[in-house]
Phi, psi and omega in degrees: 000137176291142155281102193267110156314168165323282189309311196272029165319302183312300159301303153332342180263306177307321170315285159312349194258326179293302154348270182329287162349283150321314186266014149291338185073011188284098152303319181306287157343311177300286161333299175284317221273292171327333173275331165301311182300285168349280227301312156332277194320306192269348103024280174295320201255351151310326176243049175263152207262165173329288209289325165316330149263336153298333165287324173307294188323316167274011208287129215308339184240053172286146151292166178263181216266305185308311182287325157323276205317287190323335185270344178253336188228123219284167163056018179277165174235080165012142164234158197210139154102172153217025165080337162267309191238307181170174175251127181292128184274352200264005194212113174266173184190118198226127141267134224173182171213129156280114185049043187101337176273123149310142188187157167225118180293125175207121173210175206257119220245131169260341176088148177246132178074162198289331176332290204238085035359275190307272198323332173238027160051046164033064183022073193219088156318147148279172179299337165247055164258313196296312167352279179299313150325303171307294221270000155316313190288304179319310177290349126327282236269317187307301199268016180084014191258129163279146210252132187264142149274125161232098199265137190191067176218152173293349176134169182257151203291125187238071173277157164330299193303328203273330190302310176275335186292346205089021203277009171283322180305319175303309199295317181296327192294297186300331162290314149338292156294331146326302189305341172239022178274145206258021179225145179312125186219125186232126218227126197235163167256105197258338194202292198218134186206091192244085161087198184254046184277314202271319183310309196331334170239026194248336152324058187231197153215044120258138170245135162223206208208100155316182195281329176239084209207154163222187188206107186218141182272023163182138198301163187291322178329288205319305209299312164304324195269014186243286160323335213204000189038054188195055161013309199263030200255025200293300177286311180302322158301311197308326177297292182324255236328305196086035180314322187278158152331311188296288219274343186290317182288313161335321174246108169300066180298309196242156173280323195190151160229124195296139192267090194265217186280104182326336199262346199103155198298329193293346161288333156218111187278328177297324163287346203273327212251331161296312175311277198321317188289344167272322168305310165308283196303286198334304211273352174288326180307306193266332175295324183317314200297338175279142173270141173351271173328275200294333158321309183271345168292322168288301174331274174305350156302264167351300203273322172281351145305332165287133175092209185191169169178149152303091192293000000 
């Protein structure tokens, strides 16, 4: 059964209205009730607010990273471990191929149902999730395969146990290294891009944003409960952050923002999965075209361009 937010109540009613309509066989109805839905639809998600998109960005049938693979990439196959500690589930890591292209897929999995929640540590890496991420690229790097990034987390996990593995260490070794691996690496935000939960594999050279997605360096809770001592003070923290695609791309934090389904990805997953997949060969297509040298240059270019001040 689908899950409707506050605001798409209204579509929800119409939705049910179709339904009904159908298993009546009422074509007419069917007909009116769909054109009423449009309207609705572009109506409601033409005007949406921070925070409102920040509820999409988490919303329980967004796709996940996992669900991406599966829908893009034929013949794949799990990389598993990080040769130190164990494997982290909160971070997959896939070899496969898109539309022809070999590529490896790596991203970050929040779990469906309370089971594989738990089993994916509610998409929070530990330091040997980034590990394991790190050593993926590198064998990617050996063998010439260029690399998806799929970013989608609350933040990298700041348990005691992730604490003593080194998980601030983990994360800076992948910005670091990241920044010089020799192979095209395009890096997308699907859902939630929390901190450096979120950097550790943010490191590319494309960064983008699906349309309803955010990116932040501390969830709007913390910030209200920081700023305001005061938890419910959560959409007035979601505007300050400045959280969304639109304000990111403005100070050109991101590169490009994916034009996913006006209703959400979780409403059509498949246009959802075709976007991301045109995007990667495309932005792969203009990266190829680059020599080794100008690629880590433009690269390296990009990440010391960010941010700004005033004399």
């Amino acid at each position: 059964m689908a899950n409707y937010l506050d605001f798409e109540k209204s579509i929800e009613e119409i939705q049910t209205a179709i339904e009904s309509a159908k298993a009546r066989s009422d074509k007419d109805a069917v007909e009116i009730l769909e054109k009423d839905l449009d309207k609705e639809v572009k109506k409601i998600f033409g005007n949406l607010n921070d925070y409102q998109k920040l509820q999409l960005a988490r919303h329980p049938d967004r796709p996940y990273a996992l669900d991406y693979v599966r829908l893009i990439l034929d013949n794949a196959i799990e990389i598993h471990g990080d040769r130190h500690f164990r494997d982290d589930e909160a971070i997959i890591c896939y070899l496969g191929w898109i539309d022809g292209q070999r590529s490896i897929v790596i991203g970050e999995q929040k779990g469906r149902g309370t089971k594989n929640k738990l089993k994916r540590n509610f998409g929070m890496p530990n330091p040997e999730g980034y590990r394991k991420a790190l050593r993926v690229v590198e064998m990617a790097e050996k063998f010439d395969i260029p690399v998806l990034f799929l970013i989608d987390t609350p933040g990298a996990y700041p348990g005691l146990g992730a604490e003593e593995r080194g998980q601030s260490e983990a994360i800076a070794r992948n910005l670091l290294e990241l920044s010089g691996v020799k192979v095209p690496l395009i890096s997308i935000v699907i859902g939630e891009g929390g901190s450096g939960g979120a950097l550790a594999i943010g490191v590319a050279d494309k960064l983008s944003m699906m349309r309803y997605s955010v990116f932040s360096v501390i969830s709007p809770e913390g910030c209200s409960a920081i700023l305001w001592n005061d938890p419910s003070k959560v959409e007035q923290a979601t505007k300050a952050l400045k959280v969304t695609p639109e304000y990111l791309k403005e100070h050109n934090l991101i590169d490009d923002i994916i034009d996913e389904p006006l209703i959400g990805a979780h409403r059509d997953k498949e246009a959802a999965a075709n976007a991301i997949k045109e995007y990667y060969l495309t932005s792969l297509k203009e990266l190829k075209a680059l020599t080794k040298d100008d690629l880590l240059q433009k690269r390296y270019d990009k990440l010391t361009s960010i941010g700004s001040y005033n004399e």
